[in-house]
C-alpha positions as CSV (number, residue, x, y, z in Angstrom):
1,X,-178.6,7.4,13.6
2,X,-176.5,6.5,16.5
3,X,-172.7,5.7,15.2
4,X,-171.9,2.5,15.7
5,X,-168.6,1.6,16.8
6,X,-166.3,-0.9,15.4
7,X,-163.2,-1.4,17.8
8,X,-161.7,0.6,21.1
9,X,-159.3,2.1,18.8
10,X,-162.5,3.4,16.8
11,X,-164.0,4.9,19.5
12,X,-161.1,6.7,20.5
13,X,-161.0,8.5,17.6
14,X,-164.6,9.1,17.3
15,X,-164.4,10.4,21.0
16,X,-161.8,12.4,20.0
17,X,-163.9,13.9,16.8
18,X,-166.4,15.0,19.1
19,X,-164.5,18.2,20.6
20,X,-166.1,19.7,23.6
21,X,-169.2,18.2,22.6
22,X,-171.1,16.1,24.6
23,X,-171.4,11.8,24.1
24,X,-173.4,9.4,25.1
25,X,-171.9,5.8,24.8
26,X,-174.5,3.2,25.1
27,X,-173.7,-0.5,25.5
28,X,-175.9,-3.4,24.2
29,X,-176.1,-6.8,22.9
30,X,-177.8,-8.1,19.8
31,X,-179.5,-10.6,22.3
32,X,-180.4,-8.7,24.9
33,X,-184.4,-7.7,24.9
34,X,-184.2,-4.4,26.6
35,X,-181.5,-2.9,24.2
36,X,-183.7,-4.1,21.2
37,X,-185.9,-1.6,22.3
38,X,-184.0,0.5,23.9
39,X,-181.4,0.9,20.8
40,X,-184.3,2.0,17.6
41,X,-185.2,5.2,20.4
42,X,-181.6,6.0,20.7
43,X,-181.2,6.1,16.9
44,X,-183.9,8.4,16.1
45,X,-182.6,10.5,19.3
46,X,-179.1,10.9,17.5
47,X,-181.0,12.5,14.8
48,X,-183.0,14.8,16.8
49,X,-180.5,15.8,19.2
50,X,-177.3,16.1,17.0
51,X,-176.6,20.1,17.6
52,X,-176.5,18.8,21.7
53,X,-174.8,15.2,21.6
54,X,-173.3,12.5,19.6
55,X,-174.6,8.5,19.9
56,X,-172.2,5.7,19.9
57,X,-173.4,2.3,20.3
58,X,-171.0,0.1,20.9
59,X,-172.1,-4.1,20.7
60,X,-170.3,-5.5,24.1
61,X,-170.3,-8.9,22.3
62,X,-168.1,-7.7,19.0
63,X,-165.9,-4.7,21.4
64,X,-165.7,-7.0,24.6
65,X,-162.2,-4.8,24.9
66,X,-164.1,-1.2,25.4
67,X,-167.0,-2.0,28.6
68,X,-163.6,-2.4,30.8
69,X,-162.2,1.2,30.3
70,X,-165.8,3.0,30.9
71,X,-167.0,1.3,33.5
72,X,-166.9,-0.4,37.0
73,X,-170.3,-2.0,37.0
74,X,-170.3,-5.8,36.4
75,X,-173.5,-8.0,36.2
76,X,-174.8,-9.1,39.2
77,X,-174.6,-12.6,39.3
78,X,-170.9,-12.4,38.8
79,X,-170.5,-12.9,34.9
80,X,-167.8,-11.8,33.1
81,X,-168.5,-8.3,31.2
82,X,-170.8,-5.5,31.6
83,X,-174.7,-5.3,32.8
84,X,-176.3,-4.0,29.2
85,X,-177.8,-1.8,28.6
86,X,-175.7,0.6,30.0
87,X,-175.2,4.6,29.0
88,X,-172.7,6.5,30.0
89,X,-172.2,10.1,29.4
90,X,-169.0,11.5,28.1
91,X,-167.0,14.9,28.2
92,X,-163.7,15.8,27.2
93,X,-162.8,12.5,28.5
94,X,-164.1,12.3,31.6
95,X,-167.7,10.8,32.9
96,X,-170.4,12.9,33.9
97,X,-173.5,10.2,34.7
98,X,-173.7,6.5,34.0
99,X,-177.1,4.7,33.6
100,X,-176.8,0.8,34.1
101,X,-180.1,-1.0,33.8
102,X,-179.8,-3.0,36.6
103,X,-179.1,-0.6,38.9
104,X,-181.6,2.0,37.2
105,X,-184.1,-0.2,35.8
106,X,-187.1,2.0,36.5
107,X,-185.8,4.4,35.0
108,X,-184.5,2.4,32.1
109,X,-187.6,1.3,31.2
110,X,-189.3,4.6,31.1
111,X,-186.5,5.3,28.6
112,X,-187.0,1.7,26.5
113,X,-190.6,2.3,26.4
114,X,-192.2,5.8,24.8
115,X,-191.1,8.3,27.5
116,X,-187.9,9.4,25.3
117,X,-188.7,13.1,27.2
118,X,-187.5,11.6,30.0
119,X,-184.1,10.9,28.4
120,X,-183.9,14.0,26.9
121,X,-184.4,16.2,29.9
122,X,-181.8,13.8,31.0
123,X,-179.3,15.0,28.6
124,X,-180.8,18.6,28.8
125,X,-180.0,18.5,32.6
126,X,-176.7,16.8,32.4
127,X,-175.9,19.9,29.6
128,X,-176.7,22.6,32.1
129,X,-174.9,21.1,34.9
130,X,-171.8,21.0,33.0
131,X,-172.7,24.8,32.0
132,X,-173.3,25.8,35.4
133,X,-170.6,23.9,37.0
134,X,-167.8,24.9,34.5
135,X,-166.7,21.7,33.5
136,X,-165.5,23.0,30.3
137,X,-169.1,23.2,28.3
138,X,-167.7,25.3,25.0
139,X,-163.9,23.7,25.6
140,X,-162.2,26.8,27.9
């Protein structure tokens, strides 16, 4: 299962916990149709994948004080708050890719719907860029 997280203070820590490893932050709604799907694939992903990456899910409606610090995409008709779903990826601190479902909704949907390959190659690919690059895969 994907951990879900309860406050910005929460997910610090949690980031923290994860060492060198790499996370994927994913932010949803309890309203919001695409993350309904979306989130059930995620969870069974967490399981599968937990030697490569940890989960977090964080609820933009209950943590409205995390989407700010991860993020510079705002919905497009100029609401307050983040478009959702959105997924960032997470190393040591620092962003490696961001997914936001407006801007990426093709390839959102291929992710919502039963092609969860296509998010794990993502994740695969995003792993061996990091290796390849040096951006400090195993902590050095």
């Amino acid at each position: 299962m994907a951990i879900r997280i309860k406050d910005y203070d929460d997910l610090k820590t949690r980031l923290t916990e994860t060492g060198d490893r790499l996370a994927l932050i994913y932010f949803m709604t309890t309203w919001c149709v695409p993350c309904q799907v979306f989130g059930p694939k995620l969870d069974e992903l967490a399981i599968e994948m937990q030697d490569a990456i940890v989960i977090f899910k964080v609820d933009c409606d209950e943590c409205s004080d995390i989407a700010p610090e991860y993020t510079t995409h705002r919905h497009p008709d100029g609401l307050m708050g983040i478009a959702v779903p959105t997924i960032i990826f997470i190393k040591n601190d620092m962003i490696i890719e961001e997914f936001v479902f407006v801007k990426t909704c093709n390839m959102m949907q291929e992710f919502c719907g039963v092609n969860v390959e296509k998010l794990k190659n993502t994740i695969h690919n995003i792993r061996l860029n990091l290796y390849f690059n040096n951006i400090n895969i195993n902590g050095s």
